[in-house]
N, C-alpha and C positions, 0 to 999 in steps of 0.2 A: 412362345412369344409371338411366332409368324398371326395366330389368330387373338392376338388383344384387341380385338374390336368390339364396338360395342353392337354392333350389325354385324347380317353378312355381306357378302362379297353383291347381294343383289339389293341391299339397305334396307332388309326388315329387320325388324327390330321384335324378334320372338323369345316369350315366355319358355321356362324350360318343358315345360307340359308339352310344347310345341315344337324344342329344340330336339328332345331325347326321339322324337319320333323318327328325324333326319339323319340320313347316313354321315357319321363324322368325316371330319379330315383324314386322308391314311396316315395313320399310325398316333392317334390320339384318340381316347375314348368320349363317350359322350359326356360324361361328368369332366374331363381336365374340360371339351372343351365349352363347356356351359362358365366354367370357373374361369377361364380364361377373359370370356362374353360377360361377365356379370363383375370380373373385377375391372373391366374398361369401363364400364357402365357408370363405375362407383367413383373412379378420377375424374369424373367429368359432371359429378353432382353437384344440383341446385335447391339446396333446401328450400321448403318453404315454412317462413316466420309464423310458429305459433301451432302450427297444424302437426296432430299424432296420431298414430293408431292406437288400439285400444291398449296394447301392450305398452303406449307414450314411447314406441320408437320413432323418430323422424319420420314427414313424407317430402322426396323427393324427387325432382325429373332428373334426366339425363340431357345436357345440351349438346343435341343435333343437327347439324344440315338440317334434313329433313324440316326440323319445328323452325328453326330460322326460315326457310324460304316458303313454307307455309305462311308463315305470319307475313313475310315481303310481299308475297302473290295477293294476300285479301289484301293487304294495305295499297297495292297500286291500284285492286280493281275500284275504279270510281262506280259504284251502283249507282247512286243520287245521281249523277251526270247521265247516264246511261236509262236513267228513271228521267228524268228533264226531258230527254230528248225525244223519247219514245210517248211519252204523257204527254209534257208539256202545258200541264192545268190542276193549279194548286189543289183546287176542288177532290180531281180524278184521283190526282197522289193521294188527297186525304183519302178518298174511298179504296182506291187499293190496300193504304194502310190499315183498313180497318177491315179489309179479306183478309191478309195476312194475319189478322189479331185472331180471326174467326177458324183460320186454316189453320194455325197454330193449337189454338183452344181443342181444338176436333182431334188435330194427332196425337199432343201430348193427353187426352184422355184417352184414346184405344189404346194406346200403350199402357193404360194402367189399367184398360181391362173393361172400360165403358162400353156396354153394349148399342148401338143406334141401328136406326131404323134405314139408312140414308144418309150421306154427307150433306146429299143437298136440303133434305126436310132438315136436318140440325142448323145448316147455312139461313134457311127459310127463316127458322124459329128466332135465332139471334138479332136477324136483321127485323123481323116484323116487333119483337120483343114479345111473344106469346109466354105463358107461363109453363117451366118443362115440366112433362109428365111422369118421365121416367127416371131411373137415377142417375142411368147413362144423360138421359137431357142435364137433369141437376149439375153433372160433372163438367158438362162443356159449357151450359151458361157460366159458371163459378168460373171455371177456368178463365173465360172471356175478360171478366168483368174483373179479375184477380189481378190479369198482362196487362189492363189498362190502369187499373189502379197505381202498381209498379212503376208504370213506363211514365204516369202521370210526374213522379215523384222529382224527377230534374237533376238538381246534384247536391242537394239533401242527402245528408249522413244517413243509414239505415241504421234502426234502433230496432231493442227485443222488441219493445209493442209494435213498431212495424212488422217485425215478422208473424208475431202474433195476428196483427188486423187482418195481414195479407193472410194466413192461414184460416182467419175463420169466416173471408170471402169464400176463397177455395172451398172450404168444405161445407157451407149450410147448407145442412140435407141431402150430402154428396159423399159422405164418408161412413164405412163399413159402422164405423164406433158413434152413433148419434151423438154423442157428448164431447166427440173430439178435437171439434175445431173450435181453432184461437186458443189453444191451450199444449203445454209442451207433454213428452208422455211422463207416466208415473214409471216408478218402480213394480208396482206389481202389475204393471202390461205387461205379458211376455210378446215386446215385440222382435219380430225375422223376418228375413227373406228366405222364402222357402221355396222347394220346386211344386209348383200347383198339382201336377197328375203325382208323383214320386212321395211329396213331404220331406226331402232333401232340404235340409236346412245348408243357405248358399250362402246365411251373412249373419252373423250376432251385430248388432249395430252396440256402442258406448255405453257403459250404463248411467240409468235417468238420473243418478245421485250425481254426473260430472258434467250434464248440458248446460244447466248455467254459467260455468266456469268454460267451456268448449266454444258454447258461442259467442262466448264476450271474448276469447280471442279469432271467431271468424269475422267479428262485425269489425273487429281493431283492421285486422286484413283488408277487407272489402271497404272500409271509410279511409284509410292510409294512401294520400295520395303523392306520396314520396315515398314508395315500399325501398326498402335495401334487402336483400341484393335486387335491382333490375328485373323487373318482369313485366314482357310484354303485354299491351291491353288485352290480346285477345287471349295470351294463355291465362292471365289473371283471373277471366271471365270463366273459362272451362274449369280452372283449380273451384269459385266457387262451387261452382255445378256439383263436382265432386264430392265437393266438402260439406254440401248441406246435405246432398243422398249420403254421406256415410257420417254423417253423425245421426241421419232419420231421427231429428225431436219432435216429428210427430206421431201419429199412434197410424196415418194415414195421409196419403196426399205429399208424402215426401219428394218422391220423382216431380210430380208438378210443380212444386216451390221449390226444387233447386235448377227447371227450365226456367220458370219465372228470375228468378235471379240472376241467372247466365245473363238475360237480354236486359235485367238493371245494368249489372257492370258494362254492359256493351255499353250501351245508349249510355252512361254517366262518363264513358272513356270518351267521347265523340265519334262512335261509333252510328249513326243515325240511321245507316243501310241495314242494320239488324232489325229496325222495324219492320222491313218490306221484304226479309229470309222466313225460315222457317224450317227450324232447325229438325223438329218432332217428324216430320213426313219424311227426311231420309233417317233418321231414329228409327224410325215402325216400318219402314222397309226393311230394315238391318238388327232387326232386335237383340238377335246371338249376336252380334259382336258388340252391339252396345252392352250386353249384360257380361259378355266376356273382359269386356276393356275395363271394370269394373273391379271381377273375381281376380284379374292377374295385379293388380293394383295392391288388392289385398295381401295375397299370396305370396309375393315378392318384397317381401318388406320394405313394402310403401311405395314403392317404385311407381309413379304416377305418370309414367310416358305413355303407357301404353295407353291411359286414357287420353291423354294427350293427343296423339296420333290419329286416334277414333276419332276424335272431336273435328281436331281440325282437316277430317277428311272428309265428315259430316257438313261444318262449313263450307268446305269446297263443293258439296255437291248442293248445297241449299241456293250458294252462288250461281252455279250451273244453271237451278230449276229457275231461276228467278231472269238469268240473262235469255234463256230460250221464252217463258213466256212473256218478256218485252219487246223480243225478237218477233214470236207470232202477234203479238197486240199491236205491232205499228203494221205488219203484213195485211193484218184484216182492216184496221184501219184505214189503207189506203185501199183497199178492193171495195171498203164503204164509200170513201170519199169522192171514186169514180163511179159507182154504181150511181149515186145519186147525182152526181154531175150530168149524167146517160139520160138520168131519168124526165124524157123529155112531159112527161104530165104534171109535171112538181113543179112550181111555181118557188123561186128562191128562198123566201119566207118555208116554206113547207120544209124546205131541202135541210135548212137550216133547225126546224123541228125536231125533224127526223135524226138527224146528227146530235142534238143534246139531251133528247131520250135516250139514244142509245151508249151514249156518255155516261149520261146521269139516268140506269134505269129502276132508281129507287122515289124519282124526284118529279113530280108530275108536274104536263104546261096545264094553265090556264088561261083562257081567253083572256084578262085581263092584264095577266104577265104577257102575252104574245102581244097583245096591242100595243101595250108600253115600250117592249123591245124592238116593236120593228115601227111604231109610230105611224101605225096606222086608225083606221076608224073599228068599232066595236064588231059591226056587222062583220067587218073586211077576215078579222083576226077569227070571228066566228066562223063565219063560211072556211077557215083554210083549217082548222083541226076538225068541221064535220067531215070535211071531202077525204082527209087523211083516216077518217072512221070508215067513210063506205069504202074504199080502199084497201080497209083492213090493214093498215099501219098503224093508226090507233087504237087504241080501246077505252070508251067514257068510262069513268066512276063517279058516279054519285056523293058529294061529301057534302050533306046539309043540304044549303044552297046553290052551294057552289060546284060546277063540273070541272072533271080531273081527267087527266086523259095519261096515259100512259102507253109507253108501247108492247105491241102484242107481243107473245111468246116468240114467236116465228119471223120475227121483222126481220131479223139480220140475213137468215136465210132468204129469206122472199127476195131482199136487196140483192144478196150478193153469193148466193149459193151453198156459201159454207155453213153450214150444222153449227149449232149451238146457240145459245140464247143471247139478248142484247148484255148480258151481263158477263160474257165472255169476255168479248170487243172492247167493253169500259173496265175489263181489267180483273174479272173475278177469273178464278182456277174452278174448272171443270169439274 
């Protein structure tokens, strides 16, 4: 009875795979005290409505500290306020948001095994909208264009043909099964999870004769917005995640439409700072224990904490990535905003150039935009973006009739020393 806990003494919260390997208590063996650990485990269960393994035993967590003040920690962190202050320009925030969608897009494919060339030629390809080449490209446009779709949706109930569309966004021209997307699997797919080098089969997923009936109790879940028993937003969101990889109704692309879904429930809870995380890049740093917090989930009949845990320590570090690079964005920002102040050859109009190219460096001035903003004459506005070309702070483009001027590769450095491109500074990830 001294070890009825559902932890240890240091509040991990381990599998018996992981428990039996640990020297017991003296004078208890490792089975009393796994049995001791797993029937605390069991008086403090939270089922959840609707959700079963394939054997139709319940899936449930265990209510812990730990997931309570996990959930308290992201609910006080203000990102949006902390995003305000450091940005400070609706415009910026939108293009940040739309890195994140791209930074997202990128991890959650390498995780499932897309090959690329480059972060930044994928980054490239999304943002100019080129046609992708390869299947790995096929996977992260899809993916892109799948998280906007989703995120589009508001607080609109999620229906089968929702998952459906959203699936055969994902997959055209992106999935191993040409025929597979927008469509649930059959019966005679033999679909698993298997070890790639080994052939160790790590998961039989539901069989295809019960997805209909499986999802219309995950869509009742996810559109219930008075769940009984009480579950927080954000563990609600990770149960999805869960729940759609381990029913996998599709033949492929499964992982990526139960991340896509995580950040519908976020963003539908009023979650809005999940726009600007990303979840996938501490995922694919951490693979084994995301594929582990999965297996033990299984294995322990239904016991969903341990994804639980993964998740939200996942969050925590998305949190992390996200508060250090607002941290450096306002750093460089102001080493820009003094450099150019310094800059005693820039004439204010210019300084001011220079500042919303390297903001906006997707967004080209024009002479006739420059003339209008600062309400000067044609010539005036002319002469201040040639002098920023011999200068090599600008670079012309050609469009039509009309010239475009954009800033150089190497502006930011020129300015202010620091490595990396204008699209750093305005908020894009390295």
């Amino acid at each position: 009875m001294r070890h009825f806990t559902p932890v240890l003494p240091d509040g991990r919260y381990l599998h018996w795979n992981d428990l039996r390997r640990r020297p017991p208590p003296q004078g208890v063996t490792p089975e009393r005290w796994w049995f001791a650990q797993a029937s605390a485990r069991r008086t403090n269960r939270v089922f959840i409505p609707g959700f079963a393994l394939v054997d139709h035993s319940p899936v449930w967590f265990c209510r812990l500290d730990e997931i309570d003040r996990a959930t308290h920690e992201l609910d006080r962190s203000d990102a949006a306020r902390e995003m305000i202050q450091n940005i400070g320009d609706e415009q910026i925030r939108r293009q940040y948001r739309i890195d994140q969608l791209i930074e997202e897009a990128i991890s959650s494919s390498l995780i499932e095994g897309a090959q690329l060339t480059t972060r930044a030629q994928a980054k490239a390809m999304i943002r100019a909208g080129t046609a992708p080449r390869s299947h790995g490209d096929h996977m992260v446009v899809n993916n892109y264009h799948a998280m906007q779709h989703i995120l589009q949706r508001g607080n609109r109930p999620l229906t089968r043909e929702d998952l459906l569309e959203i699936h055969s966004i994902l997959g055209d021209g992106a999935l191993d099964t040409p025929d597979g997307a927008g469509r649930l699997r059959q019966e005679s797919e033999n679909v698993r999870v298997e070890d790639a080098e080994t052939g160790e089969v790590w998961f039989v997923p539901p069989p295809a004769n019960e997805l209909e009936y499986r999802l219309s109790r995950l869509l009742e879940f996810a559109n219930n917005d008075d769940p009984k028993p009480f579950l927080h937003p954000l563990v609600r969101a990770i149960v999805l995640h869960f729940w759609l990889a381990y029913l996998h109704p599709f033949v492929d692309g499964n992982g990526r439409m139960a991340r896509a879904l995580f950040y519908w429930q976020m963003v539908r809870s009023g979650y809005d700072f999940a726009q600007y995380l990303s979840i996938s890049g501490p995922i694919d740093r951490t693979r084994r224990s995301y594929y582990l917090a999965f297996a033990h989930t299984e294995t322990d009949e239904g016991d969903l904490t341990y994804f639980l845990l993964n998740q939200l320590s996942v969050l925590r570090q998305a949190r992390s990535d996200l508060a250090k690079h607002l941290a450096d964005h306002g750093h460089r920002m102001n080493l820009l905003s003094s450099a150019l102040a310094n800059a005693e050859a820039l004439n204010q109009r210019q300084q001011q150039v220079l500042m919303y190219v390297v903001r906006n460096p997707h967004q080209p001035v024009t002479v006739a935009g420059h003339q209008k903003s600062h309400e000067i004459s044609y010539l005036t506005a002319r002469k201040d973006l040639q002098e920023l070309v011999t200068q090599n702070y600008l670079r012309r483009v050609r469009a039509g009739r009309t010239d475009r001027y954009l800033a150089t590769d190497d502006l930011v450095q020129r300015l202010t020393g620091v490595p990396g491109g204008a699209a750093v500074i305005a908020g894009g990830r390295a």
